[in-house]
C-alpha positions in Angstrom: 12.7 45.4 -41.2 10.5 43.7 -43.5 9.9 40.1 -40.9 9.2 43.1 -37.9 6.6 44.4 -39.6 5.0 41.4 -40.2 5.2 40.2 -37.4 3.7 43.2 -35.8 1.0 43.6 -37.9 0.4 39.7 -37.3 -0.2 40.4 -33.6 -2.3 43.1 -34.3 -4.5 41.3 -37.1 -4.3 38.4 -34.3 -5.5 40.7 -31.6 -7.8 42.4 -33.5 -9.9 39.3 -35.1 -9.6 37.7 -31.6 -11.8 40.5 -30.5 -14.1 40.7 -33.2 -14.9 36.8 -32.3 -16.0 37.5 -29.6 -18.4 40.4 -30.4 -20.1 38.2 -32.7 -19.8 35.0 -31.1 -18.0 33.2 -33.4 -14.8 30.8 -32.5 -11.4 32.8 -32.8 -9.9 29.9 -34.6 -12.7 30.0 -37.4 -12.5 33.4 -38.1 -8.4 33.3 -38.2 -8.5 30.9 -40.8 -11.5 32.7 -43.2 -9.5 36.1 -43.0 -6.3 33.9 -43.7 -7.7 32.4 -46.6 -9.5 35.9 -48.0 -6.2 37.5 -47.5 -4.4 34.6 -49.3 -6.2 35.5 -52.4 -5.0 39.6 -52.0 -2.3 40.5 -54.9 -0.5 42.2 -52.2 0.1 39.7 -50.4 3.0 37.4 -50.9 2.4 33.7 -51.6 3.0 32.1 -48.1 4.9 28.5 -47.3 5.3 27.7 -44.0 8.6 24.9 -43.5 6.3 22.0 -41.5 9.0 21.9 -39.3 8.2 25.4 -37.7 5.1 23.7 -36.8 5.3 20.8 -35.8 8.4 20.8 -34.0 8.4 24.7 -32.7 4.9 25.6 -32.2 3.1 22.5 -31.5 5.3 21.3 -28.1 4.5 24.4 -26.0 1.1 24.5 -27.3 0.2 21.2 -26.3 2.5 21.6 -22.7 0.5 24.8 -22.2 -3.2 22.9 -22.7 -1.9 19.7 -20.8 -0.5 22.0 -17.4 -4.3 23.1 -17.1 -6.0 19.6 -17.6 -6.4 18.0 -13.8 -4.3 14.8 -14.1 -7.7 13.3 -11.4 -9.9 14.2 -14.4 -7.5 13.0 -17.5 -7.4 9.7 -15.4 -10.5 8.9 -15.0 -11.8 9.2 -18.8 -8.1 7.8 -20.2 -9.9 4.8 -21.8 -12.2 7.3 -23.5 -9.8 9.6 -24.1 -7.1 6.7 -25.8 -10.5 5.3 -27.5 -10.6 8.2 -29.4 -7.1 9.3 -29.5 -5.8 6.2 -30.1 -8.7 3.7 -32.0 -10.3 5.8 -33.8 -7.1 7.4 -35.3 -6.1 4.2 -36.6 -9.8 3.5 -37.9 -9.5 6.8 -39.6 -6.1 6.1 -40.8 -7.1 3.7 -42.6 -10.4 3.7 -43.9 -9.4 6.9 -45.3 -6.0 5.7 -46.7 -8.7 3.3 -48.5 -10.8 6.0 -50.0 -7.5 7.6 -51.4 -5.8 4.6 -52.6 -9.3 4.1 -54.8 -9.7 7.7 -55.9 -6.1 8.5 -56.8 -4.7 5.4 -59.0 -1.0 5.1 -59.0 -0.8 6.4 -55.1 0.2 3.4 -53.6 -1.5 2.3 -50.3 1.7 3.6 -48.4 1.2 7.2 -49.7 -3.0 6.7 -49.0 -2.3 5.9 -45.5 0.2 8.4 -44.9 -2.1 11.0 -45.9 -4.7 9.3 -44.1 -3.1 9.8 -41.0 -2.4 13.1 -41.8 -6.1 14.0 -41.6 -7.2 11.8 -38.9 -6.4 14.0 -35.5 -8.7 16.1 -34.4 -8.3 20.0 -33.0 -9.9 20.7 -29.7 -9.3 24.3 -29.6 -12.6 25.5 -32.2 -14.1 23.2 -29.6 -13.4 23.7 -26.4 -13.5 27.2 -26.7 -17.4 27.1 -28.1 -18.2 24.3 -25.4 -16.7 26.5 -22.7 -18.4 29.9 -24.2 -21.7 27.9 -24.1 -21.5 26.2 -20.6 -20.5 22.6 -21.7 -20.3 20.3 -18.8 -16.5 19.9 -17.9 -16.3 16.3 -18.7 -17.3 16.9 -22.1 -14.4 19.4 -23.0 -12.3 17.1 -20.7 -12.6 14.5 -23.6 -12.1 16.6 -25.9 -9.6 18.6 -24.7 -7.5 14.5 -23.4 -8.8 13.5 -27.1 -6.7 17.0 -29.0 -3.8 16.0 -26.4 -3.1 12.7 -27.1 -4.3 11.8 -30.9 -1.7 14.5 -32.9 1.0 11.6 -31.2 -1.1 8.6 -32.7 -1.5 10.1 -36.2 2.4 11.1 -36.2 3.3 7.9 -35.3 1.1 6.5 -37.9 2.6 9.0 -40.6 6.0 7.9 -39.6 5.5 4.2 -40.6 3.6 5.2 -43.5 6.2 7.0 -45.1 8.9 4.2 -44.0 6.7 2.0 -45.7 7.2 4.0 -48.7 10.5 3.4 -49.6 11.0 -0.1 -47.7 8.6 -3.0 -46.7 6.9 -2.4 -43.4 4.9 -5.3 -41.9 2.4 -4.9 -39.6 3.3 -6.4 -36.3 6.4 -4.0 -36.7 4.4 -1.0 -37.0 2.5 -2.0 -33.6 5.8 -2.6 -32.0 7.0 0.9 -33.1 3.9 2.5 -31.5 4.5 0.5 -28.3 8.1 1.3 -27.7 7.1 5.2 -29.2 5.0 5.3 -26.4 6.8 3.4 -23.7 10.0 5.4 -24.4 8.0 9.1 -24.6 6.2 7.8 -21.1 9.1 7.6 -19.4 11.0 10.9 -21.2 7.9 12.6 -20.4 7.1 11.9 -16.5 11.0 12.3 -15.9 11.4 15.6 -17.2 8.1 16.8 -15.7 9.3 15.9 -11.9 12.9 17.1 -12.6 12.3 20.3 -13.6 9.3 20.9 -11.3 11.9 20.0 -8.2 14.6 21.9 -10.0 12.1 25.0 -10.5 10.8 25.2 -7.1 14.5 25.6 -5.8 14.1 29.3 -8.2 13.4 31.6 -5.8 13.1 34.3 -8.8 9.7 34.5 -10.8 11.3 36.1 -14.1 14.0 33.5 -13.6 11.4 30.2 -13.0 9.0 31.5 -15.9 11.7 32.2 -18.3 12.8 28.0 -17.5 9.2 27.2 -18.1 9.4 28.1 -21.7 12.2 25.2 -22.7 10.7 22.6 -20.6 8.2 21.7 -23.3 11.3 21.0 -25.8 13.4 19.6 -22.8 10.7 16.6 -23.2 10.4 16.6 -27.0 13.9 16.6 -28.2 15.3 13.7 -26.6 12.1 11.8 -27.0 12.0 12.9 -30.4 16.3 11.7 -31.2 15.4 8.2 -29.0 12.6 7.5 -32.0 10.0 7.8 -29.5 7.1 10.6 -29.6 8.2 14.2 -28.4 4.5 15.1 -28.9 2.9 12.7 -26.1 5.8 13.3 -23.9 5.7 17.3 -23.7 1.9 15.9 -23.3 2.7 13.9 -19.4 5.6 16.5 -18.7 2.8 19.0 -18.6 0.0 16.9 -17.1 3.0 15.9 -14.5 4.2 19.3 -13.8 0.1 21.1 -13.5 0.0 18.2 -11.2 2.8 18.4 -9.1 3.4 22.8 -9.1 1.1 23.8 -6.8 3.2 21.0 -4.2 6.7 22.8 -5.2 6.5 25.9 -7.1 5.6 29.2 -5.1 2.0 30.4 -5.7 3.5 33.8 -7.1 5.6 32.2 -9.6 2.7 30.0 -10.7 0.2 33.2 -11.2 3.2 34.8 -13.4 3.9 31.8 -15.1 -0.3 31.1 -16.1 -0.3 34.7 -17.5 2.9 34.6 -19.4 1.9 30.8 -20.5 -1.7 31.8 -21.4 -1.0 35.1 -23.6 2.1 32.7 -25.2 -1.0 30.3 -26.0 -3.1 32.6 -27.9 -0.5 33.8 -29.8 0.8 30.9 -31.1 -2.9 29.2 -31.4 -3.7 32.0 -33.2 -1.1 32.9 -35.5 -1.0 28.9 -36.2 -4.7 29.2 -38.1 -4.2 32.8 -39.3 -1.2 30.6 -41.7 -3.5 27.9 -42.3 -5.4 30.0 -44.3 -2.6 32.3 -45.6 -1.1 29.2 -47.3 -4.1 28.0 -49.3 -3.1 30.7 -52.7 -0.1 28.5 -52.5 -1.5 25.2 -52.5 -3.6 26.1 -55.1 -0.7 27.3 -57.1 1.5 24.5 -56.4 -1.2 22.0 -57.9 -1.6 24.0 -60.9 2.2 24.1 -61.8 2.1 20.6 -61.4 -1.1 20.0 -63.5 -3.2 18.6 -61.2 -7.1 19.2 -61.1 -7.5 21.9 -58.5 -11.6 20.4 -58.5 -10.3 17.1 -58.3 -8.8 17.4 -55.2 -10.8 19.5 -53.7 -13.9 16.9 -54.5 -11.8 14.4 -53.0 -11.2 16.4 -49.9 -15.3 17.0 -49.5 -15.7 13.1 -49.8 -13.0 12.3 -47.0 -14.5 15.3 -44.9 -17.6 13.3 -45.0 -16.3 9.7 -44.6 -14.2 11.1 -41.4 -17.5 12.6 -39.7 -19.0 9.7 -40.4 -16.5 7.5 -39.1 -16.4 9.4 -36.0 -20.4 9.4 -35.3 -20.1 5.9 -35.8 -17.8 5.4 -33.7 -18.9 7.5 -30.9 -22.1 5.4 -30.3 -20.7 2.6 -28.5 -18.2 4.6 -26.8 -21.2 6.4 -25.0 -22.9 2.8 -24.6 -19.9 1.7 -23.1 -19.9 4.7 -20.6 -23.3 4.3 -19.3 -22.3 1.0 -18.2 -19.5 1.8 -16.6 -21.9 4.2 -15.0 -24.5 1.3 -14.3 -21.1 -0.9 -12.9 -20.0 2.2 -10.5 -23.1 1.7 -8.7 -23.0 -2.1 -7.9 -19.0 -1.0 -7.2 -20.2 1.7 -4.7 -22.2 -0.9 -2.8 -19.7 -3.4 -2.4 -17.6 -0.7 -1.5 -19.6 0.4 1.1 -20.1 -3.3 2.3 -16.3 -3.5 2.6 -16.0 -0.2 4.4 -19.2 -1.7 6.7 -16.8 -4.7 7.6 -14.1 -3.0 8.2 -15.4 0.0 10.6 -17.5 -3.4 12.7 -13.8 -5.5 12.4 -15.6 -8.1 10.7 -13.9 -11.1 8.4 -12.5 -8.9 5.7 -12.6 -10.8 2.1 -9.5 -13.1 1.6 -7.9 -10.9 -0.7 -8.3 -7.5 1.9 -7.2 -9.8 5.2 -3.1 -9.0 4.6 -3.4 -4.8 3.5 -3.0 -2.6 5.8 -6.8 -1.3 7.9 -5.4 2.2 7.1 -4.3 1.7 3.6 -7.1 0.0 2.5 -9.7 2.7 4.1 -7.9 5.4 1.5 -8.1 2.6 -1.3 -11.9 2.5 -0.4 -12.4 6.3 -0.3 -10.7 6.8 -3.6 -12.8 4.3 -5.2 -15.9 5.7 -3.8 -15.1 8.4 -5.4 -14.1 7.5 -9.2 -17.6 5.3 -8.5 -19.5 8.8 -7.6 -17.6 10.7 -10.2 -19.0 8.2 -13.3 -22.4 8.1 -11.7 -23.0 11.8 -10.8 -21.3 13.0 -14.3 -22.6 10.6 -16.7 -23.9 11.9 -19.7 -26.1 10.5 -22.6 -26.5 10.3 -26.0 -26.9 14.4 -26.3 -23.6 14.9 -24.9 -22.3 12.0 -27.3 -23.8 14.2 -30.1 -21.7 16.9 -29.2 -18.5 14.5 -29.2 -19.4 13.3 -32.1 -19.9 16.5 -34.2 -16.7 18.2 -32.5 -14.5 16.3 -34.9 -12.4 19.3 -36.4 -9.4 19.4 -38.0 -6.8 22.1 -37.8 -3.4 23.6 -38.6 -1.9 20.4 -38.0 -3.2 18.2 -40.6 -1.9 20.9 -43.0 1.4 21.0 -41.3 2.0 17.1 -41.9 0.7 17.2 -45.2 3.7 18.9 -45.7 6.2 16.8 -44.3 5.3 14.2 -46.8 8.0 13.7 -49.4 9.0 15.5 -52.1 8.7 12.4 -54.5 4.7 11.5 -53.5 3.0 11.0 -56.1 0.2 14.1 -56.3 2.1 15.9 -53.6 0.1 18.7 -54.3 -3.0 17.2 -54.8 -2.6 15.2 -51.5 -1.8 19.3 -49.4 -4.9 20.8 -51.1 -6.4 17.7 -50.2 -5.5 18.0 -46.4 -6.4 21.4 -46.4 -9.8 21.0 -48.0 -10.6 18.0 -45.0 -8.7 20.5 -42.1 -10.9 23.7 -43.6 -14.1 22.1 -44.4 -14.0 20.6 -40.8 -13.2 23.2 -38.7 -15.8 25.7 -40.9 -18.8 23.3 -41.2 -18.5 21.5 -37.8 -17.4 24.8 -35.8 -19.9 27.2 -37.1 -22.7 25.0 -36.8 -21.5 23.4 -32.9 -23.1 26.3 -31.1 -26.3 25.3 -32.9 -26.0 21.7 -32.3 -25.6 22.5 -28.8 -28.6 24.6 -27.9 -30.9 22.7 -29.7 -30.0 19.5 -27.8 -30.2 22.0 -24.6 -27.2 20.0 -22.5 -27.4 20.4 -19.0 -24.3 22.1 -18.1 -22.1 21.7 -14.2 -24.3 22.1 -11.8 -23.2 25.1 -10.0 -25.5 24.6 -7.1 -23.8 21.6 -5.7 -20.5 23.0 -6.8 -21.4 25.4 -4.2 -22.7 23.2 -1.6 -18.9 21.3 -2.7 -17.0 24.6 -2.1 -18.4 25.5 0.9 -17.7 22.2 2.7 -14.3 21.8 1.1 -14.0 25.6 2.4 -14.7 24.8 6.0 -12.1 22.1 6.1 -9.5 24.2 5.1 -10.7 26.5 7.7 -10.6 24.0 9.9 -7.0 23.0 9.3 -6.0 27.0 9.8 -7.6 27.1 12.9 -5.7 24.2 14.4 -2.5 25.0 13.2 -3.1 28.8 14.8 -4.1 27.3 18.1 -1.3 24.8 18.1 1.0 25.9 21.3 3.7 25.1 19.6 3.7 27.7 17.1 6.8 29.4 16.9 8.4 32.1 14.3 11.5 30.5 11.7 14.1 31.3 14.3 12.1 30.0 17.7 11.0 32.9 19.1 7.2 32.9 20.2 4.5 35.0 18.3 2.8 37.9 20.4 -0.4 37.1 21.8 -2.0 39.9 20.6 -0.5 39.6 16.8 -1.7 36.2 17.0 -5.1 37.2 18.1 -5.7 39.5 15.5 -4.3 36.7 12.5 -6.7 34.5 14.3 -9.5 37.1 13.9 -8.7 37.8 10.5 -8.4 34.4 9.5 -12.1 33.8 10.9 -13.6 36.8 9.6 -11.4 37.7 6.4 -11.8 41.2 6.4 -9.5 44.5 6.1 -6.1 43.8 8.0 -6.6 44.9 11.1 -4.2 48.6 12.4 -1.4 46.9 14.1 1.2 48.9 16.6 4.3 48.2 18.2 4.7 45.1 20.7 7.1 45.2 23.7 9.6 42.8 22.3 10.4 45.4 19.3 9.3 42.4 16.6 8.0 44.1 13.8 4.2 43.3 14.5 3.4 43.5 10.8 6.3 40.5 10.2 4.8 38.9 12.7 1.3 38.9 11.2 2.6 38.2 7.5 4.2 35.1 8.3 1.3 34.1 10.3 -1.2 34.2 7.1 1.5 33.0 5.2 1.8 29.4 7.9 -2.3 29.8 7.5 -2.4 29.9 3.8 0.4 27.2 3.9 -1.6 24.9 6.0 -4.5 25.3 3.8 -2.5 24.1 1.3 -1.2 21.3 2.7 -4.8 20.1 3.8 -6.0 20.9 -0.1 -3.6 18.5 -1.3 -4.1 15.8 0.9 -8.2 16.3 0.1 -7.0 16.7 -3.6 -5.4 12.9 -3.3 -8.7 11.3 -2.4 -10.8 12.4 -5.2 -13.8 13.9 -3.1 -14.2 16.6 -4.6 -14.7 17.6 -8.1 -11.7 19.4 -10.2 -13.2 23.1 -10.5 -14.2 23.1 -6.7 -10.6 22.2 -6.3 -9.7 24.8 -9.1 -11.9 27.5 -7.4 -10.0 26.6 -3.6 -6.6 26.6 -5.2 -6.9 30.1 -7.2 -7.9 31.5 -3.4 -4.9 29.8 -1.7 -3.1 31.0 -4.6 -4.0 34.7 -4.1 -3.4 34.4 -0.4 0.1 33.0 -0.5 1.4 35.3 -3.0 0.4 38.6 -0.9 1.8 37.2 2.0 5.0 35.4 0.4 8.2 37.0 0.7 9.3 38.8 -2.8 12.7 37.4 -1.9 12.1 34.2 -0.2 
């Protein structure tokens, strides 16, 4: 009775907070954590420690598997070496020029210990924001980044953690520690595009929406438990099983199991996010406690928690500098790219002498090859950004619930144990409070252009009239036939071809001479329109022309379309 009660009045703190945020305009996340820590410091409230297990291994997989299923695998691809730059890099430069700092300031720690606590406090949280970069009209490759950045770095700093704490009780050299990582991620790689096409073909055979949502909810652990016993990282392969499956669903799963499956996945999301820094905050009475029994300087380690707060911003502005340098070029080299591009597709179209190294690919393979890099080539020139948008990178460094979570996992026989958890939770709090309150301000006084909306637009409205165009010819093709043969009636078809064209209220429909149902007849017509449009989308989707929320905004409407006209049962 006792656990049900909390957890109910969890959901409803959770819920209630959540909506408070948003009246005020302040981050959920930020305002979980300060009414954690106020209520942490209530008599009535029990002293609070969380097993880092429950987090990291329980929480954490179908948080990052829900973000992952929403990032478009076009968009994580084209900014993976920024993304792994910071995810990656800059983990390890944060690893250990923090381990440094702690090494110095805690005598008797032991460089092992320093650098396992350093990678405890060197991955980032994207969710304060994302959420405030979204709220405030970011541009989407902004909160791409960040979002790739939060997906991918909690594997780096794990990893790292893991060989620091080996290197605790044994000798660990170096070039094993980057043979580790490679095999980590070679192994998780494979775990984690495997069980992202198995169980998206094996899902799409569910003709049941309870059925293939309920599945959805163990694929995250499908990925991380096996990569997790082979030594690998679960956490970057539930990472590619959900970039894999988002990818891939829409292809295989039916649009009404996908709509279900986004709400259930979404509302699972916030709970979890949420209840994740309403604990962070609930467990700082018991770090404070814990370092007290043990006689350690409460001050201290919060001084030394301020001081590595600091060195980690500044490592990361430092950082991001070049990294924005280093995209303009590639945004100065797309344009030279572009024009030898076109001068390729110029050669090819007159049947000129093709290069040596074009003469043996095939004219039609090669004319997709030069359409898709037209495209990447458009994408990093139209949606390049400057040293404003690196500003907002750069000051979106906060830490979360999972720095606190590994702290935890450290062992019991650290020296300063619980120096080194008040520690992670005074980098993790200071962080998320100083960085995320102040963010919204950061961004409107830079004034960041956001997505221009006018040419997404312009985008939508030719991608629209494609698709169109694909429903129109597959309506006028003469061979089109209901499932078992028979032939539609002409004046059915008519009026799906009329309401295709027109899109307004379905049109009164009466009996036909055959005896057909006429309204059967008309479903499964829209259904083999909405079908075709989907077809068309994902062959456009394949070439890159068009941005991801164009694509986003064409999908939701198929989406809607196929699940009205779907059969419940089919």
């Amino acid at each position: 009775m006792g656990w049900t009660l909390v957890a109910v009045l969890g959901v409803i703190s959770i819920v209630a907070v959540a909506a408070a945020s948003r009246r005020i305009g302040v981050a959920a996340p930020l305002s979980l954590v300060v009414v954690g820590t106020v209520l942490s410091f209530l008599p009535a409230v029990p002293h609070l420690e969380v097993e880092p297990d429950l987090v990291l291994t329980v929480v954490l997989p179908p948080l990052l598997y829900a973000s992952a299923v929403h990032m478009p695998a076009v968009d994580f691809r084209r900014d993976l070496k920024a993304i792994l730059r910071l995810a990656v890099l800059l983990v390890a430069v944060t690893t250990l020029c923090s381990g440094y700092l702690f090494a110095w300031l805690l005598p008797g720690l032991g460089l092992a210990a320093a650098f396992a606590l350093g990678a405890v406090v060197s991955p980032t949280d994207a969710v304060a924001a994302t959420s405030i970069g979204k709220r405030l009209g970011l541009p989407t490759r902004l909160t791409t980044i960040l979002e790739g950045e939060g997906l991918v770095n909690d594997a780096s700093a794990l990893v790292l953690l893991g060989s620091a704490v080996a290197a605790m009780t044994s000798t660990v050299h170096l070039w094993k520690v980057g043979l580790d990582f490679l095999a980590s991620v070679v192994v998780a790689s494979v775990i984690g595009v495997v069980v992202g096409l198995l169980t998206v073909l094996v899902r799409g055979r569910l003709h049941d929406t309870v059925l293939n949502t309920a599945l959805s909810f163990v694929v995250p652990f499908l990925a991380f438990l096996p990569a997790e016993e082979l030594g690998a990282s679960g956490v970057l392969a539930v990472v590619l099983t959900g970039l894999v499956s988002g990818h891939l669903s829409p292809r295989f799963l039916r649009a009404r199991d996908r709509l279900a499956e986004d709400v259930n996945w979404q509302t699972i999301a916030f709970l979890l996010e949420s209840a994740v820094f309403l604990l962070m905050g609930l467990q700082l009475r018991t770090l404070v406690d814990q370092a007290e029994d043990a006689g350690q300087s409460v001050a201290h380690a919060v001084g030394i928690g301020l001081l590595a707060s600091l060195l980690a911003i500044a490592i990361r502005m430092l950082f991001v500098a070049p990294l924005v340098a280093s995209l303009r070029r590639d945004a100065d080299k797309a344009v030279e790219f572009r024009t030898r591009l076109d001068d390729l597709a110029d050669r090819l179209d007159s049947g000129a002498e093709l290069p040596r190294r074009f003469r043996k690919t095939d004219p039609g393979r090669l004319e997709g090859r030069i359409e898709h890099g037209r495209n990447d080539a458009e994408f990093r020139i139209n949606e390049k950004f400057g040293w404003r948008g690196g500003l907002v990178i750069a000051w979106s460094g906060m830490r979360g619930a999972v720095t606190v979570a590994a702290a935890q996992s450290l062992p019991a026989d650290t020296p300063y144990r619980p120096q080194l958890l008040l520690i992670a939770f005074t980098v993790a709090g200071t962080t998320l409070l100083l960085q995320g309150l102040t963010l919204p301000r950061v961004i409107r006084a830079l004034g960041l252009p956001g997505d221009d909306e006018a040419a997404d637009r312009t985008a939508f409205a030719e991608l629209y009239a494609d698709l169109s165009a694909r429903v129109a010819d597959t309506l006028t093709d003469p061979a089109l036939t209901m499932p078992d043969g028979t032939p539609y009636d002409p004046a059915v078809l008519d009026q799906a071809r009329a309401w295709t064209t027109a899109r307004h209220k379905r049109p009164a429909l009466g009996t036909v001479a055959d005896g057909v149902d006429p309204r059967e007849q008309f479903r499964e017509l829209m259904l083999t329109a909405a079908s075709a449009q989907q077809d068309a989308l994902l062959t456009i989707r394949t070439t890159g022309t068009y941005n991801s929320r164009v694509l986003a905004r064409a999908q939701s409407m198929i989406d809607n379309e196929l699940a009205r006209f779907q059969d419940p049962e089919g």
